[in-house]
VOGU-3710 file (C-alpha; in Angstrom, 3 decimals, decimal comma):
1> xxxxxxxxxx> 13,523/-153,651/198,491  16,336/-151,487/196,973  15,546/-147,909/195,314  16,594/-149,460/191,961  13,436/-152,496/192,438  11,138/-149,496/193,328  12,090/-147,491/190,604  11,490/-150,664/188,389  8,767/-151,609/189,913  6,660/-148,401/189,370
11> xxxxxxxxxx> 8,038/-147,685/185,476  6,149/-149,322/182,821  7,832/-147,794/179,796  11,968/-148,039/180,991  13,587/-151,131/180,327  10,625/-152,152/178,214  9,486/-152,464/174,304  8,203/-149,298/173,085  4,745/-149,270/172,397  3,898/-145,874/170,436
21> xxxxxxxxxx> 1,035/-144,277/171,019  -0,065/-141,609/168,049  -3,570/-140,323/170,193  -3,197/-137,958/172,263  -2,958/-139,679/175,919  -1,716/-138,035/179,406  -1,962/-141,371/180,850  1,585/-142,311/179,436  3,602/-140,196/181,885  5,393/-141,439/184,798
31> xxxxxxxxxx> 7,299/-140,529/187,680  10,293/-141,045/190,273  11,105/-139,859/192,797  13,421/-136,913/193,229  16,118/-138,186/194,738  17,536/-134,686/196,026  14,530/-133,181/197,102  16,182/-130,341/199,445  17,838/-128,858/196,596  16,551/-126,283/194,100
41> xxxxxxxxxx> 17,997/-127,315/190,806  16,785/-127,149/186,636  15,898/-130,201/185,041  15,605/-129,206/181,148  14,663/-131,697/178,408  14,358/-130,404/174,435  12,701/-132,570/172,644  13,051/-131,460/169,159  10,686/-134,068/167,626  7,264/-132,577/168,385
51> xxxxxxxxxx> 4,720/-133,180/166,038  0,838/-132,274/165,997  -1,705/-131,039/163,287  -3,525/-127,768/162,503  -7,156/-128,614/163,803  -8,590/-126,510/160,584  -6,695/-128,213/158,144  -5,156/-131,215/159,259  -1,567/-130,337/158,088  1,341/-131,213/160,171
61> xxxxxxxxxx> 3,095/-128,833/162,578  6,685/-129,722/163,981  8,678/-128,042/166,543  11,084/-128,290/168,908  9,778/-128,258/172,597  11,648/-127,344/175,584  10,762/-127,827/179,125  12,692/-126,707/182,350  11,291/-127,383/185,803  12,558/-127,380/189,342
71> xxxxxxxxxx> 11,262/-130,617/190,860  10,187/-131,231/194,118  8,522/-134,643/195,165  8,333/-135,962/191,676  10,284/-136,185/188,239  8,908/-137,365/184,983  10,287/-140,350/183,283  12,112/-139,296/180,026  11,253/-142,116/177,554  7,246/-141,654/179,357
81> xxxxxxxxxx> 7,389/-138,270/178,665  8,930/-139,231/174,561  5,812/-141,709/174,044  3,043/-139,007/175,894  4,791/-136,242/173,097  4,831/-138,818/170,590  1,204/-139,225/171,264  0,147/-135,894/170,288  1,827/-136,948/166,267  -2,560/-137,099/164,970
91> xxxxxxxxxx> -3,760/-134,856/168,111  -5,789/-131,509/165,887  -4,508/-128,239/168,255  -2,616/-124,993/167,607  0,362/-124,405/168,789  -0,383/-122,266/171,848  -3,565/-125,019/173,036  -0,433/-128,186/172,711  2,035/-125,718/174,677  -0,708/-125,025/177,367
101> xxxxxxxxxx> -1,633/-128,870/177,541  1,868/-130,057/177,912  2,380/-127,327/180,760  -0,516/-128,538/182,661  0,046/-132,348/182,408  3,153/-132,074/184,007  1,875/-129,850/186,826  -0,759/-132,165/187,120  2,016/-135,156/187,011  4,548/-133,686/189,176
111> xxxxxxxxxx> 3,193/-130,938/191,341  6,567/-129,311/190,791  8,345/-126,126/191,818  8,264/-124,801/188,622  7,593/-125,262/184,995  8,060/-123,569/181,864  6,898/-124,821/178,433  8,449/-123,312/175,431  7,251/-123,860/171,387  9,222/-123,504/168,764
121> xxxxxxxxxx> 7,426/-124,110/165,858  8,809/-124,143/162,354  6,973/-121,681/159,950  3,955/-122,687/158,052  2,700/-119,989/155,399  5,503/-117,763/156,712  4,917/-117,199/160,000  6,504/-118,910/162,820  4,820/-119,248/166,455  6,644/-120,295/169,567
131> xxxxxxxxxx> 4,081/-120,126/172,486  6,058/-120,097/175,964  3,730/-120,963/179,404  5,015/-121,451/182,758  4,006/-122,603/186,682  5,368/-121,950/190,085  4,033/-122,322/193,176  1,541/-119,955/194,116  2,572/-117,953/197,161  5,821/-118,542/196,675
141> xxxxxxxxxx> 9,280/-117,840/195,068  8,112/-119,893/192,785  5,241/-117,666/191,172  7,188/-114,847/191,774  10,010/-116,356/189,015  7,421/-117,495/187,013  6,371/-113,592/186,689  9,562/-112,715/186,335  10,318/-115,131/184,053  6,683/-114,766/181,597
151> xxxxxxxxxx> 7,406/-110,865/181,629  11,133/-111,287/180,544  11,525/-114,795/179,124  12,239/-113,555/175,339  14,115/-110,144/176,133  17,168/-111,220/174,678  17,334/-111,853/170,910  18,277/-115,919/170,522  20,061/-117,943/168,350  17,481/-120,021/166,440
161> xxx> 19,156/-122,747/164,583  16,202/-125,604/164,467  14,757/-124,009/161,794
//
């Protein structure tokens, strides 16, 4: 069997109708291998399509959600990971609880090098909120980046044009 049939084989959502899922559901994500394992590299995806509601009052909350991980065994699926943040579209949480969720799906998922999970919310009442949570290894480079990264990650003053 070539790569290709066991990619195939083990993706249910690639290639496929969508089915969209609007309840929350960590069971939509999928993996591939990582096909250059040996390597330390960034995979980032922005998905700028996020949607979830306020768990007091039910209003909508949209933001833009970025995620950057250095793989190791495992990658997640893009269109899995669309329909699994599609699914959170009627899930009630603040911002920081979705953030936190996302972050530990994919660790769960992928067991990667590192992760980082970044929010950007649009305002609501005024005030905007962009949680940022991250992952690496423990004992390792890894969690020593992630440190790094947590203590420094919004240090310099960004261009914010998604909002």
């Amino acid at each position: 069997m070539s790569k290709k049939q066991i990619m195939q084989k083990s993706l249910t959502h690639l290639g496929n109708a969508t089915k969209y899922v609007f309840i929350y559901d960590k069971n939509l994500l999928e993996t591939f291998l990582n096909q250059h394992q040996e390597n330390d590299y960034f995979v980032k995806l922005n998905c700028p399509e996020f949607t979830s509601l306020c768990p007091i009052t039910g209003q909508p909350d949209f933001a833009t959600i970025y995620i950057s991980y250095i793989p190791d065994k495992k990658m997640v699926e893009s269109k899995s990971l669309k329909l699994y943040l599609f699914s959170f579209r009627n899930h009630g949480g603040f911002h920081e609880d979705c953030v936190n969720i996302i972050l530990k799906d994919l660790v769960q998922l992928m067991q990667p090098r590192y992760l980082e999970v970044w929010g950007k919310f649009l305002p609501r009442g005024g005030i905007s909120i962009d949680p940022y949570a991250n992952y690496g290894i423990p004992n390792t480079k890894y969690q020593e980046m992630a440190e790094y990264r947590l203590k420094n990650h919004d240090l310099i003053v960004e261009k914010i044009d998604n909002r």
